[in-house]
C-alpha positions, 0 to 999 in steps of 0.5 A, a space after each residue: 185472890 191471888 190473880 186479878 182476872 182481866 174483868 178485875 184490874 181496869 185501864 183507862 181507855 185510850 179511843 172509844 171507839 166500837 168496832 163496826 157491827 157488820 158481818 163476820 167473814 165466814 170461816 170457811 173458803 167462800 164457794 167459788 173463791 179459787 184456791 189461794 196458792 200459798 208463798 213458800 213457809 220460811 226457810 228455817 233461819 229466817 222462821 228464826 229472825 222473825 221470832 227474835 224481831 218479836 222478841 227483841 221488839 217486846 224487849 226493847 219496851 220491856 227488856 225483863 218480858 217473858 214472850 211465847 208464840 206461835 204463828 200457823 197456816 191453816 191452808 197449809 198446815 205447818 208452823 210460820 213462826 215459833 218461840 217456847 211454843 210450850 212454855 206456860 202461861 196464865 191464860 186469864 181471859 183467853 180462857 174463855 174461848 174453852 168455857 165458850 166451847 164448853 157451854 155450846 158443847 152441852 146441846 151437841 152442836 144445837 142452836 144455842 138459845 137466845 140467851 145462852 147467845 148473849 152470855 157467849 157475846 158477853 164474854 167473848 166480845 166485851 170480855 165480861 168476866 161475870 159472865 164467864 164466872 157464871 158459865 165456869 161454874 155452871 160447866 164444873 170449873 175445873 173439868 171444863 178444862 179437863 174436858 178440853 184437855 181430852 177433846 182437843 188434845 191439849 198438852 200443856 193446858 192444865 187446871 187452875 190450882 183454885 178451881 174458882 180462878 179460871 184466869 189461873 189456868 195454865 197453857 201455851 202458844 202451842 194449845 192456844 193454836 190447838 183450840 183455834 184450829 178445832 174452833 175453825 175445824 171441828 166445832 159445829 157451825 152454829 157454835 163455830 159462827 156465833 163464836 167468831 161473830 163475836 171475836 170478830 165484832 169485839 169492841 176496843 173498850 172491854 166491860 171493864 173498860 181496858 182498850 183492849 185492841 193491844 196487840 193483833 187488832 193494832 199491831 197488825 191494823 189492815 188484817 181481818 181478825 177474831 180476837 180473844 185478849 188476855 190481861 191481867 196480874 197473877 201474883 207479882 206478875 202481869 200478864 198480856 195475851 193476843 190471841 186469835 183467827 186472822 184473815 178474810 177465811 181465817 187463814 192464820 192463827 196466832 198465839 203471842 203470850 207475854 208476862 212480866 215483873 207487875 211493875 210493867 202492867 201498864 206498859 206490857 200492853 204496848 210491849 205485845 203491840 210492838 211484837 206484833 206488828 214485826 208479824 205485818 210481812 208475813 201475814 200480808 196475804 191476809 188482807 
């Protein structure tokens, strides 16, 4: 196949060990928790250097990256940060959080059965692309993302050319957003909960034994985060996503996308880690 899906190129794991087991923050704003006030959004030049400190902190590990993102505030629902927010991507295992609302979508918001449960904490937490190959196929292949396409109203999301390679799937840092913000907003609680319980509670070795705490959970190591990573190669290309709810009630949501030459592969991981961590001021209200 033309694209390795993450699940398929595997990494030695630096530190093995789990993330702890306990309870995920709730989504919503904890009753009787008085509102939080938010600090002014960035003025537009300094929305502007942050995303070029992204970028540049990408580029000084891997000067040929491509880097996309995206960085909103739920509470108040404007854009923090942004750059080629519409820019495509492979999505590799970012994809999966679709295939999950779909799968849970078939009983109108019901609680999903037991096994049905452990399928979506499969492929949500230790990424298990078995698991995701068996639900893609069981929800249509491609019209699971022509279905997000309508439901969620995406615009830059588009089915793979080979509806067996789900990895292949093209979006961007603005739909990535998207699906977060309908994740949080409008999917029904025991979909909602079971998915971000296991974002929450993803273990920093994936199935396929990649450390995949790249990114959010170690550029950004004081925040509360639900995650969903995406790496891979797609042709000459690799390929590194972090992507995901942060903050105690999942104030914040953020999209950064990164691709290059396959010849980076082992390195882009920590190229995205270092992007990231220029985001650590202004998601301080987030611990």
């Amino acid at each position: 196949m033309s694209v390795l899906l993450a699940g398929l190129v595997s990494a030695q794991s630096r530190n093995g060990s789990v993330r702890s087991e306990a309870a995920a923050p709730s989504i919503a704003l904890p009753s009787g928790t008085p509102p939080y006030v938010a600090p002014p959004a960035p003025a537009p030049d300094e929305h502007a250097e942050l995303a070029t400190r992204v970028q540049q902190a990408v580029w000084a590990v891997v000067p040929d990256a491509e880097v996309a993102m995206q960085v909103y505030d739920r509470h108040t629902g404007t854009e923090l940060t942004g750059l080629d927010t519409e820019r495509p991507f492979s999505t590799m295992s970012v994809v999966k959080v679709l295939i999950a609302l779909d799968t849970l979508s078939w009983d109108d918001g019901a609680e999903p059965s037991h096994d049905t449960q452990q399928e979506i904490r499969d492929m949500l937490a230790d990424s298990h692309d078995a698991t995701a190959s068996t639900l893609w196929v069981a929800g249509g292949r491609n019209d699971i993302v022509e279905r997000a396409i309508d439901e969620l109203g995406l615009t830059g999301t588009t089915p793979p050319r080979r509806s067996g390679e789900w990895g292949s799937t093209q979006t961007t840092a603005a739909d990535i957003v998207t699906m977060y913000q309908y994740l949080a907003a409008k999917t029904p609680a025991p979909a909602r909960d079971l998915m971000y319980s296991a974002m929450h509670q993803a273990p920093r070795v994936a199935a396929d034994g990649t450390d995949q705490y790249f990114g959010i959970p170690d550029g950004l190591p004081d925040t509360t985060w639900a995650i969903k990573q995406g790496w891979g190669t797609s042709g000459a290309e690799a390929v590194y996503h972090t992507t995901g709810l942060l903050g105690a009630d999942s104030r914040y949501v953020v999209a950064l996308l990164t691709s290059a030459p396959a010849q980076y592969y082992d390195v882009l991981d920590d190229a995205l880690t270092a992007g990231t961590s220029q985001l650590a001021g202004l998601l301080t209200q987030s611990r």
